[in-house]
N, C-alpha and C positions, 0 to 999 in steps of 0.2 A: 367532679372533673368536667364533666359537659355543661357544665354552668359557665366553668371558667374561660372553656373554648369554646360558648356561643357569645360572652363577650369580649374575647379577643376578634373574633371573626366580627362584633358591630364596629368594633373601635376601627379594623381593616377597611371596611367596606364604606363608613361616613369620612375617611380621610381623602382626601384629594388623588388626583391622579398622578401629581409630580413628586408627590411625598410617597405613595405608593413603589413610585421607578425608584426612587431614589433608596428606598426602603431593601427593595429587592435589589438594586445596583451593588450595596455595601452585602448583603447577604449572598451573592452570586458570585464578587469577587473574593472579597476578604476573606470569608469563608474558606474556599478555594482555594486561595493564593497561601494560606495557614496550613490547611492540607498539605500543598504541595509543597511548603517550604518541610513540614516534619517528613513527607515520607522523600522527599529530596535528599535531606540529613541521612536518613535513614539507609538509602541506597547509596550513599555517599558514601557511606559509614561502613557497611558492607561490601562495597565493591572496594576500600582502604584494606579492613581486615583480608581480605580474600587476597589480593593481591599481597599483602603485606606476608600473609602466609604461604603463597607461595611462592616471596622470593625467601623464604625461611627453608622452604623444601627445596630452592636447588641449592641452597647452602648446604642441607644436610647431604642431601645427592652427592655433592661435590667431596663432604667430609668419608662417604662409604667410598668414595674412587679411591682416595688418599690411603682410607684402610683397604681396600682391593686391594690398592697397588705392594701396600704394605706384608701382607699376606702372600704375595704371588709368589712370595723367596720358598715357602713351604711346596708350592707344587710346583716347582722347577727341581728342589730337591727328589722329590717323590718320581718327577718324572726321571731323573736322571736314574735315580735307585734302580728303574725299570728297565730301562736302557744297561745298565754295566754289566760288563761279561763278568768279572772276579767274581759280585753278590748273586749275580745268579747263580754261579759254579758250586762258592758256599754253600746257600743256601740248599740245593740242590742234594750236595753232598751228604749236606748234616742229617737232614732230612731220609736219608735213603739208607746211610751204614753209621756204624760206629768210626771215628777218624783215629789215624796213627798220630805219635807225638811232634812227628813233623809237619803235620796236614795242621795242627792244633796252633802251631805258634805261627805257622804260613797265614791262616786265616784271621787268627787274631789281629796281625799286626796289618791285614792288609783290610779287616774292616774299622779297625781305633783312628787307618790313616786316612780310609772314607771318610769318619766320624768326625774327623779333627778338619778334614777341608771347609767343612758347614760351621763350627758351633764358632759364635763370637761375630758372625755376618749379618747385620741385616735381620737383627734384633732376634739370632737365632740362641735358642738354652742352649739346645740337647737336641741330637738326632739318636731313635731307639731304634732296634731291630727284634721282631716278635719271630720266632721261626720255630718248627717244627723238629721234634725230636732230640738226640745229644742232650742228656741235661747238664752232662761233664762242661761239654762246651759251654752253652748256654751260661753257666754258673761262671764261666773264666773271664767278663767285662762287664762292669755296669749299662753298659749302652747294648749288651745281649741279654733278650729275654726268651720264654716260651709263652707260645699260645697261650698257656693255660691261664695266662696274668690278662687278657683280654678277657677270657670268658667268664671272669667271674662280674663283669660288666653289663648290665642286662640292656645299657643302651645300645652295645658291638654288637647285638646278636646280631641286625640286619646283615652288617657287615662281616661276621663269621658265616652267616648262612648264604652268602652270596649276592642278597636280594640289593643293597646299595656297594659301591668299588669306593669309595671313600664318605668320612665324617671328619666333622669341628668340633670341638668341645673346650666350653671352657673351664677353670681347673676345677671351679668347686658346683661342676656337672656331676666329673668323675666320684665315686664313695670310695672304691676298691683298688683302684690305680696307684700304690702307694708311692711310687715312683717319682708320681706328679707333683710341686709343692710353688706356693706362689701365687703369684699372678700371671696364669701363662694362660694363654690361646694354642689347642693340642688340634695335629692335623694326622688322622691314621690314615694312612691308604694301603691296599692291597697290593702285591708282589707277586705278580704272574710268572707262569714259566713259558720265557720265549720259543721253546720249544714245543711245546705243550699247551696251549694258550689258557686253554680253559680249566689247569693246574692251577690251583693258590701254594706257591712258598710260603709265602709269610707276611709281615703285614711292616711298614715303617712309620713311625713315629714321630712329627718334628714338632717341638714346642718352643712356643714362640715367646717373648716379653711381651706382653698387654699393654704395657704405659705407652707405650706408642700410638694406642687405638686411644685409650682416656686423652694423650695430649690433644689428639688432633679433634676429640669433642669438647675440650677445654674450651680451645681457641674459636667455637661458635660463640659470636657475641651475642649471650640477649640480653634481653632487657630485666631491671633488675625483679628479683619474686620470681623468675620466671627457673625450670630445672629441665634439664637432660637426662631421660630415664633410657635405662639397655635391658631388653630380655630378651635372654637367650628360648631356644624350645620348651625348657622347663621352668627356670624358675628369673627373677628380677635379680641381675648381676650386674658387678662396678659401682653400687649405691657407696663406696666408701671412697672411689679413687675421681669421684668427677663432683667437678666445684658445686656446695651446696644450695640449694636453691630455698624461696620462700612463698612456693606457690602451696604449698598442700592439697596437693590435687590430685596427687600419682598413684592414692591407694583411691580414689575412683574412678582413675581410668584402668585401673590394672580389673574392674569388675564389668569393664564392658571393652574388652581388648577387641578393635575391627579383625575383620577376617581380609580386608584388602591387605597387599603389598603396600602401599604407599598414599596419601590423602592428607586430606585437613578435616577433622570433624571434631563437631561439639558433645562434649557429655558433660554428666554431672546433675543434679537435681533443678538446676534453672537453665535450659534452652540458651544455648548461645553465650553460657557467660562465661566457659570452662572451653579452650581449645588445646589440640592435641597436632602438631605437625610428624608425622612417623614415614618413617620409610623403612623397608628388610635390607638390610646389609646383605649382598652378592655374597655365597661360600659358605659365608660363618652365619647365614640364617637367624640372626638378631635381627628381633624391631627396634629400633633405634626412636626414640618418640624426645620432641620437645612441646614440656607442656608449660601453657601459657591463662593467663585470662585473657577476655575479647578488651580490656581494658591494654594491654600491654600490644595487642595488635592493632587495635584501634588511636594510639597514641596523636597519628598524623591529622584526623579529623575535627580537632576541639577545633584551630581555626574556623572551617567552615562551618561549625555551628554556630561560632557568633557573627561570622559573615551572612548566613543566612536569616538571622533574628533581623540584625540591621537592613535588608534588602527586604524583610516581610514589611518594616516598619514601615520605610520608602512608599511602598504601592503602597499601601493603608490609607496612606494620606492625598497619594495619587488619586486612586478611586474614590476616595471623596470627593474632592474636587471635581472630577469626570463627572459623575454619577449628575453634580448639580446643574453642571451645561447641558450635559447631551439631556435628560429629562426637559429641562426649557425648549430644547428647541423642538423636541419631540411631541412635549403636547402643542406646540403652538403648531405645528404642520397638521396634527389627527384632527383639531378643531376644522382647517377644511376641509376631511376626508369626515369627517362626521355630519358635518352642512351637505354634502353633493349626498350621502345616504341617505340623509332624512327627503331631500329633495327626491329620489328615486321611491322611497316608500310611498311618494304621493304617485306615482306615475310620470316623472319628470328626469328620463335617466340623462343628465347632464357627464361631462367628462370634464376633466383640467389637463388642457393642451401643456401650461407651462412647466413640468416634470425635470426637475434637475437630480442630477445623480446616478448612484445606483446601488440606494441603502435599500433596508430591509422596505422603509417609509415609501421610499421611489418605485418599488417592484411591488408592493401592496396598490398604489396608483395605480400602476399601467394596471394591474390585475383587476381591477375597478373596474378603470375603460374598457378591457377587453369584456369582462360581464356584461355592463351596459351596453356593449354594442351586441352583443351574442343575444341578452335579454332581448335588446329589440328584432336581432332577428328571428329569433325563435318564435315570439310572439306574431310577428307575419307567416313564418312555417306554419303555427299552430291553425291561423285563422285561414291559412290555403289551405293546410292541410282537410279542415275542417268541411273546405267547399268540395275539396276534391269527392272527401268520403260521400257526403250528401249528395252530389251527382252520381256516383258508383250506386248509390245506396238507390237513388231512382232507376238507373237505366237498368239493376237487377230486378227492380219489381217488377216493370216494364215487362221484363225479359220472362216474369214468371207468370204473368195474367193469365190465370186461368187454364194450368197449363193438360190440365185434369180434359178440359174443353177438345184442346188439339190430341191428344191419347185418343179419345173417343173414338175424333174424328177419322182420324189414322186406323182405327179399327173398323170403322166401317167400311171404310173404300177397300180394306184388305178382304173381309166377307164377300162386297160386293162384288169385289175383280175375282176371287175363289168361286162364287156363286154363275159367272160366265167363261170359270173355266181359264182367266191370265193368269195365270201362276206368277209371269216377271213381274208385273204391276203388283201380284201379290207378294209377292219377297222384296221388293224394293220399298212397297210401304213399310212390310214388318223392319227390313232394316230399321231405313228414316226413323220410325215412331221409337226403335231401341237407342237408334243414336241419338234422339233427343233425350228420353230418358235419361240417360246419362252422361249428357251435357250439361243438360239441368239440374238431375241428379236432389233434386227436392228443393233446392237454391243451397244444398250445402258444398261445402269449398273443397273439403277432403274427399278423395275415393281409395280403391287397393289399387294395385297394379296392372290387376288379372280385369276389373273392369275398363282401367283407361286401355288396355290394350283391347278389350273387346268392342270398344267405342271407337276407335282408332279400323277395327276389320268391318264394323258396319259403315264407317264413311267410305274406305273403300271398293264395298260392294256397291255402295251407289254408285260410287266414282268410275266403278267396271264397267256397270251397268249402260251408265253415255259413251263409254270409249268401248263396246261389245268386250269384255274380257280381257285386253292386248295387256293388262297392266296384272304382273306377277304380285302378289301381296307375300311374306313369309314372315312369321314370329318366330324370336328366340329367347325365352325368359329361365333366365337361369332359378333351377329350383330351390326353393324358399320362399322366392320373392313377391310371389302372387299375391300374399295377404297383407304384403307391407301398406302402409296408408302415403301416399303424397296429395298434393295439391292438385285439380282438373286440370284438365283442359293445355296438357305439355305436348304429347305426341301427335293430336291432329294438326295443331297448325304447322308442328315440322315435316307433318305427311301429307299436305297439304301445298307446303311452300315444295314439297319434293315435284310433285305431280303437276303444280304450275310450268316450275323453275327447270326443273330439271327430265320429264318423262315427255310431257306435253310436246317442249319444240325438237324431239327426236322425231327421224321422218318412221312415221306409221305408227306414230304416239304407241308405241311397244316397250315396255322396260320391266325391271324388276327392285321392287320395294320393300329393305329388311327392318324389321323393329327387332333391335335387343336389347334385353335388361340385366346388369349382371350388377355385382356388387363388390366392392375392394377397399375394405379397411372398415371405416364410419362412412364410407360415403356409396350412393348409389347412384347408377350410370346408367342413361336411356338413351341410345342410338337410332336414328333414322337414316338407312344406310342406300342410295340410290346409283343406278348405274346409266345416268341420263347426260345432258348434255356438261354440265359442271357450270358453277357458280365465279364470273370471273371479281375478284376484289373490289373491284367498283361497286357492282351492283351488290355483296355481302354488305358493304360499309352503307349502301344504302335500307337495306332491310334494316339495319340494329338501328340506323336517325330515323327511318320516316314511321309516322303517326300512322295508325290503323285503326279504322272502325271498331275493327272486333279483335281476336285475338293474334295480333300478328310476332313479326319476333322478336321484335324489339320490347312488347309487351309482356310476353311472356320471358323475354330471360330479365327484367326489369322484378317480375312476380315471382321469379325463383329467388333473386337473391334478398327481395323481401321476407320470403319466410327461411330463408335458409343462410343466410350470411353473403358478405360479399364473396368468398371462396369459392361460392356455386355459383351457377350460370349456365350460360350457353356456348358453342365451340363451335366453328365450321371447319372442314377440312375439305378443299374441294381444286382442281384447277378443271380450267376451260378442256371439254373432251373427255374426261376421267373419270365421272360421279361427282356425286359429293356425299359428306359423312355429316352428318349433325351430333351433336354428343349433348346433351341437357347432365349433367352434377348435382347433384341432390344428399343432402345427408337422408341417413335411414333414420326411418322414424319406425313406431310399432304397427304391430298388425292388428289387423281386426277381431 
């Protein structure tokens, strides 16, 4: 196998460039355009049957209104039953004594003339009356029964023991009912006593003709092989009175029967090729199901299968063609995007002004030029950069000669002024020689917090020292942060620039000088807080432009956001009269 695809992959690689696009042009499209025509078809085809199925289920919807409506004649009855003073009176009666032979033939004739208003209406058989006690009575009309002919029903129980107020049934539900015979649709409801609410009388009966329910599932048109199945709660009924079907598919839907009210799903041992449109009949709680193959809803789609073969064809021959221009003109443009690269791998970054377009070809160009020009300026950064470092990198050695030399020296004149007894000469050495110390700090570039702010109290004390005292110093470094590491040399030049700027041109050079360091979030915050004359924006905006020997502040907020991002920096807050506030931003780095 790796034989075979290490010489496809030479046959790839020795063929040209325009045979290559053109290779992958047809393999990019065609490909593609094949895909998308089957699964085109596909959803095509599926969004056909989906639809097709459910304008199937508002047919059948529409066919359960028709049996709704059909039905509604049995509980208009039942309600009426409910409503009459005579059957209540009856019932009531029968129920309670034995009746005289006048009560017998009064009741009879006034419930056969109940019975007789209903039967022959609106597809009604037979209206019964089940009631309680009198078997004399009871025995005197076919349309009087007892209780007792309900109970031996084990699907009434709900309804003798109260838990449902009426049921449906169809006949050959009923076992025990013998009453029942045909094809009928049976509606029993209960018979309260309107005096008594929560009394059952008795229970009424109406049974209905079915072929009125089969006609109007007749009259669904489907397509031919395709059947109409009914089940009721218990078992598969009407298989003999609704027109025959030739799908054979209804004894494997009846083994994965849905649990929804109403849908379209597929069953069967092949996905998708068996469907089922069902909806519950309102009342009579029948699933009502038409089942179909995805062949018999799918019908509408052969068309655009062969419309989509023909339209795959089209492009096929399109994208040949394509593939063969656009490859021409594409290698003849790379040929001089490949001349001005070679010329740039020599040192000669050249550009092509004349860029028409704005193909992929076009924006590759200008992306060119824009390299080429960024290369050459980098290449000038890098070589400034280069000078910059190299002077830095002097003026620190400079800075460092010998620095062991000046310590000494610093200690000597501190002994010798100790030795006659100056104590100021000697604490203003020991400052100085600490605040060099850690200015220099070995020439390395990091210190903690706890020393820049120690470095920052011995400039100070010199700075006391000329002005006798007048000048307040105060640290506030919030605790933690002592051992954190930043970069030298931030808080003198701002205590520094305070003591010029701000302490100095007050009259009797007296002020007061706060450094604090606190921390909030990733970032760390160093304030030089003065309460001097104040810094008016002129002269701010000239601190941050002008150049400075040594460390001034333009220098150093230039060196914060070098090691720290441009998000750090330096801040002033100050107006003329007021102070001013310096703020340095520092991400936190670790401690020592």
């Amino acid at each position: 196998m790796r034989k075979v695809l290490n010489k496809l992959s030479g046959i790839y690689y020795n063929i040209n460039l325009r045979t290559k696009l053109v290779i992958s042009y047809l393999i990019l499209i065609i490909i593609p355009v094949m895909v998308l025509v089957y699964f085109s078809y596909i959803t095509i085809h599926k969004s056909v049957v989906e639809q097709t199925g459910k304008a199937y289920l508002e047919t059948l919807k529409q066919a359960e209104k028709n049996i709704a409506f059909g039905i509604e004649t049995a509980y208009n009855i039942a309600d009426l039953t409910q409503s009459n003073y005579d059957i209540q009176l009856i019932l009531r009666t029968v129920s309670e004594r034995a009746l005289t032979s006048g009560e017998v033939i009064d009741f009879f004739n006034l419930l056969n003339k109940n019975v007789s208003n209903y039967v022959g209406k609106s597809n009604v058989l037979k209206v019964s009356y089940f009631m309680k006690g009198n078997p004399t009575f009871v025995s005197a009309s076919p349309n009087f029964f007892g209780i007792d002919q309900l109970q031996l029903e084990a699907g009434l129980q709900p309804l003798l023991e109260g838990r449902i107020k009426e049921k449906w049934f169809y006949a050959s539900d009923v076992e025990h009912l013998s009453i029942v015979q045909g094809d009928e649709v049976l509606f029993i409801k209960e018979i309260k006593d309107i005096n008594r609410f929560q009394h059952v009388l008795g229970y009424v009966m109406v049974e209905l003709d079915a072929k009125f329910i089969w006609q109007i599932l007749n009259d669904i048109r489907l397509p031919d092989g395709a059947e109409t199945m009914v089940m009721s709660p218990n078992k598969r009924i009407g298989a003999t009175q609704l027109l025959a079907g030739g799908s054979g598919v209804s004894d494997l839907f009846l083994k994965s029967l849905p649990e929804e009210d109403e849908g379209i799903v597929s069953f069967g041992p092949a996905e998708r090729t068996n469907y089922a449109v069902f909806s519950k009949a309102k009342g009579l709680e029948w699933q009502i199901a038409l089942l179909m193959t995805e062949k018999h809803l799918g019908m509408n789609s052969r068309w655009i299968q062969n419309f989509m073969l023909g339209l795959a064809g089209v492009v096929s021959i399109i994208a040949i063609i394509t593939a063969f221009i656009i490859s021409g003109s594409i290698t003849k443009r790379l040929k001089k995007l490949v001349k001005l690269i070679k010329h740039a791998e020599k040192g000669s970054f050249e550009t092509e002004d004349n860029i028409r377009g704005n193909d992929e070809y076009a924006r590759l160009q200008r992306s060119f030029n824009k390299m080429s020009t960024r290369i050459k300026a980098l290449i000038e950064e890098v070589y400034q950069a280069q000078i910059s470092k190299q002077d830095a990198e002097m003026k620190l050695l400079y800075a460092q000669i010998n620095p062991h030399f000046l310590y000494n020296t610093l200690d000597i004149i501190q002994w010798s002024a100790l030795r006659i007894d100056a104590k100021e000469i000697a604490e203003l050495t020991e400052s100085l020689a600490k605040f060099l110390r850690l200015s220099l700090n070995e020439g390395k570039e990091h210190i903690s917090v706890a020393e820049e702010v120690m470095e920052v109290s011995k400039y100070m004390q010199i700075i006391n020292y000329r002005y006798r005292g007048a000048m307040q110093f105060i640290t506030d470094v919030e605790e933690g942060l002592e051992e954190k590491i930043m970069i030298k040399m931030i808080l003198q030049p701002l205590v520094e620039n305070a003591v010029i700027h701000g302490i100095r041109p007050k009259k009797g050079r007296a002020g007061t000088i706060v450094v604090r360091a606190y921390q909030e979030g990733a970032y760390m915050y160093l304030e030089v807080i003065d309460d001097g004359v104040g810094i008016t924006a002129e002269r701010l905006k000239e601190l941050f432009e002008t150049e400075s020997r040594g460390y001034g502040v333009k220098n150093v907020h230039q060196r914060i956001q070098v090691y720290y991002g441009e998000e750090c920096g330096l801040q002033f807050y100050s107006e003329p009269g007021n102070g001013c506030r310096a703020v340095a931003k520092l991400k936190t780095s670790g401690s020592v």
